[in-house]
N, C-alpha and C positions, 0 to 999 in steps of 0.2 A: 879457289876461284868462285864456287857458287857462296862460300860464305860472305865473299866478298860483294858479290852483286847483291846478297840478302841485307846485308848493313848501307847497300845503297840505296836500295828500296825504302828499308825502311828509315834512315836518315831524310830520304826526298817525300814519301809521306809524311811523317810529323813535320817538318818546314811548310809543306804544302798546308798541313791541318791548320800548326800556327795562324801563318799568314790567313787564313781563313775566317778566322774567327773576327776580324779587323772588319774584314768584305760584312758578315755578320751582324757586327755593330753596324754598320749603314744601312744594311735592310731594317734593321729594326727601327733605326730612324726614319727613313722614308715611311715606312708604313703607320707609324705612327703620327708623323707630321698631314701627310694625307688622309689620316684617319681610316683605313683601310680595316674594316670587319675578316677577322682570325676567318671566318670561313671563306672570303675571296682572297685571301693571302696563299694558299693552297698553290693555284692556278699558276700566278707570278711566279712563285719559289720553280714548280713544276719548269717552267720556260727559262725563269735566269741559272738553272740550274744546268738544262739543255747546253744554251748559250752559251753557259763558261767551259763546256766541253770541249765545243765546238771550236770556240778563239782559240782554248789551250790546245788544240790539236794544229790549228794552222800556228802559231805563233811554234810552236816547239818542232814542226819542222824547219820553219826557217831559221831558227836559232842553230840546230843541227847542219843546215846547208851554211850560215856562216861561219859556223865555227869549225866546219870542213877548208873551208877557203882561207880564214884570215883567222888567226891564232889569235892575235892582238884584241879581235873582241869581247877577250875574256877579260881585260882590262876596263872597256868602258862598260862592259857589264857590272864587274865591281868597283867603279867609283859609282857609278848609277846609284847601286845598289847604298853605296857607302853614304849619297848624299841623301839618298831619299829617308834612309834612319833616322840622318842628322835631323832632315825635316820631320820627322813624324816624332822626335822626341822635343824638339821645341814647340810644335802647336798641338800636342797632346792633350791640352786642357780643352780647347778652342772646339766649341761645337760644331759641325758643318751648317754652314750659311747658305740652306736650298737656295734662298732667295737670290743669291748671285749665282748661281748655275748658272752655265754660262748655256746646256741642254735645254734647262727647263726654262729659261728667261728665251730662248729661240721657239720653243715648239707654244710657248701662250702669245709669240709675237707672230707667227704664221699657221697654227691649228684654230681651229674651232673645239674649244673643251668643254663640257660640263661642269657644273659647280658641285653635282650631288654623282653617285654610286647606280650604275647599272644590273645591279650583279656582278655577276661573274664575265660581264660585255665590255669588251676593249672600246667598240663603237657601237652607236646608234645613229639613226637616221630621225630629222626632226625637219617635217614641211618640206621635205623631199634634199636635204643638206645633212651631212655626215659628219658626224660631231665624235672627235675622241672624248670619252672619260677617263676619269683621273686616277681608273686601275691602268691605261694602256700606257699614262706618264710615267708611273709608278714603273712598268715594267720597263720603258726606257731607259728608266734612271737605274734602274739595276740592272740593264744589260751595259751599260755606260760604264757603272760600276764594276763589272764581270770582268771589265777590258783593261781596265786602270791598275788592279790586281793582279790582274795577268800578265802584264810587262812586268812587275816586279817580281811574281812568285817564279815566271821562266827561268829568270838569269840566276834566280838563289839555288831552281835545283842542277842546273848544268855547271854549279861551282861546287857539287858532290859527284856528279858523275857524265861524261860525254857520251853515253849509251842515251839514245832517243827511245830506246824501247822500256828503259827504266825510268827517264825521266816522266814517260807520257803515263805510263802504268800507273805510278806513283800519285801521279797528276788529278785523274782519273778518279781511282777508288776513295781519295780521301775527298774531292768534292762530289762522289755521287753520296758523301752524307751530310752535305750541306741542308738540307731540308730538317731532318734531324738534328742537326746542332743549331738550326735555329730558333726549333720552339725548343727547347732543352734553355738557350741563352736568354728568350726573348726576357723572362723575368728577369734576369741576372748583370746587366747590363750594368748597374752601379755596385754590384758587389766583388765585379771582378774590375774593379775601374783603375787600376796600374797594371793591369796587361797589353796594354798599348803602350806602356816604355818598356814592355818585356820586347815585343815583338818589334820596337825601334833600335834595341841593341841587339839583337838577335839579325834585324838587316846588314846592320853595321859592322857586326863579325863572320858571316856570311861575305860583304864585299870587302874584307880584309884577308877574306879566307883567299878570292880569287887575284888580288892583287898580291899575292905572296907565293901563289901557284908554280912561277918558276923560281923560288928563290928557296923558301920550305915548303912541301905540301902537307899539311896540317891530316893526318888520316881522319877516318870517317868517322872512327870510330869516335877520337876526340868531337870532332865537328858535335856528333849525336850527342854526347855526353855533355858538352857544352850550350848546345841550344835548347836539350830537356833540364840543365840547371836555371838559365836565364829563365824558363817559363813556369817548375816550380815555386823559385824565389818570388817570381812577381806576383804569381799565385795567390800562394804564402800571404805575404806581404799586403795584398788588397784585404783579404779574409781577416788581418790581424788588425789594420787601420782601419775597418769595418765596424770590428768587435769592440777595438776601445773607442771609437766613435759614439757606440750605443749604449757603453757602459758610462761614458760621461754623460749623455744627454738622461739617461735614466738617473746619474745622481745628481743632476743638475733639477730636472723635473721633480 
């Protein structure tokens, strides 16, 4: 039994980690489209880091209170799960379009923002009027982002195990090192750039996993085996398209 809830764990951490890494790449974009200086970046990570605790603590009860009640939402958890792959493997190329946010095009059509950097100041006050800057956007958009993550990473780990105490645990420790893996990635961004079709088949077999739950239950053990292969391979595979990328452009040049 304990071995069993240890291969749950740790199956519901590295899914959690994966999915992560996705969340990841958008910080790094926001911060860089904003232009946000590495030393006010600290702050943000610090609060969306909070954040994603927080939602994942209410979202993973009420998944546990539904999935007490109604058996069946394990089903539209994994087509959920199964379409959201589909999508994230067909516009995997496609850069996020701030500029349609549908957040950030709301808070410049009813805030008052600044054009330039406060510090480390969400708001300032100018001629007696309260002005957000464009770190307090920044952290909108990455608590926005904290939320969007979190509907999909809930339903991947309660398709490893119906324990709310492993689910959340799991939850938990792999983003309190989000901070860590993101200046760890911040350079890295194009070098690992086919691990977003990792982490899209990786959904996709995840909401296959739960859609099959009464029919074969797929053990955990496989599940782990299966999703640390998909994220190897894609690994792999970005670091080798990389390396012959640079060794052509070097006998090209």
């Amino acid at each position: 039994m304990a071995n069993k809830k240890a291969l749950e764990y740790l199956t519901g951490y590295v899914i959690e980690k994966s999915l992560a890494v996705d969340n990841v790449f958008v910080w790094i974009t926001l911060f860089n489209y904003f232009a946000v200086p590495p030393e006010f970046q600290k702050r943000v990570l610090l609060y969306g880091v909070l954040g994603a605790i927080l939602m994942r603590a209410v979202l993973i009860y009420a998944g546990g209170v539904l999935l007490a009640e109604f058996h069946w939402i394990l089903y539209v958890f994994g087509l959920f799960l199964f379409f959201t792959g589909i999508k994230m493997l067909l516009f995997a190329k496609q850069e996020p379009d701030l500029e349609r946010n549908p957040l950030l095009r709301w808070m410049r059509g009813h805030m008052k923002i600044t054009d330039e950097h406060h510090e480390e100041r969400f708001f300032v006050i100018r001629n007696g009027v309260r002005f957000a800057t464009p770190l307090f956007v920044v952290l909108a958009l990455v608590e926005f982002t904290d939320l969007i993550f979190a509907v999909d990473s809930i339903p991947a780990i309660f398709a490893i195990t119906g324990d709310p105490f492993i689910v959340f645990t799991s939850n938990i420790f792999a983003i309190l090192g989000l901070r860590a893996m993101y200046f760890l990635l911040a350079d890295m961004t194009e070098r690992f750039h086919l691990l977003k079709y990792g982490l899209a088949v990786v959904l996709m077999f995840i909401g296959v996993k739960m859609l099959l739950l009464d029919t074969y239950k797929i053990p955990v053990a496989i599940a782990l085996g299966v999703v640390a292969l998909i994220l190897s391979a894609s690994v792999l595979a970005s670091l080798l398209v990389r390396r012959r990328a640079n060794s052509e452009a070097k006998a090209t040049g």
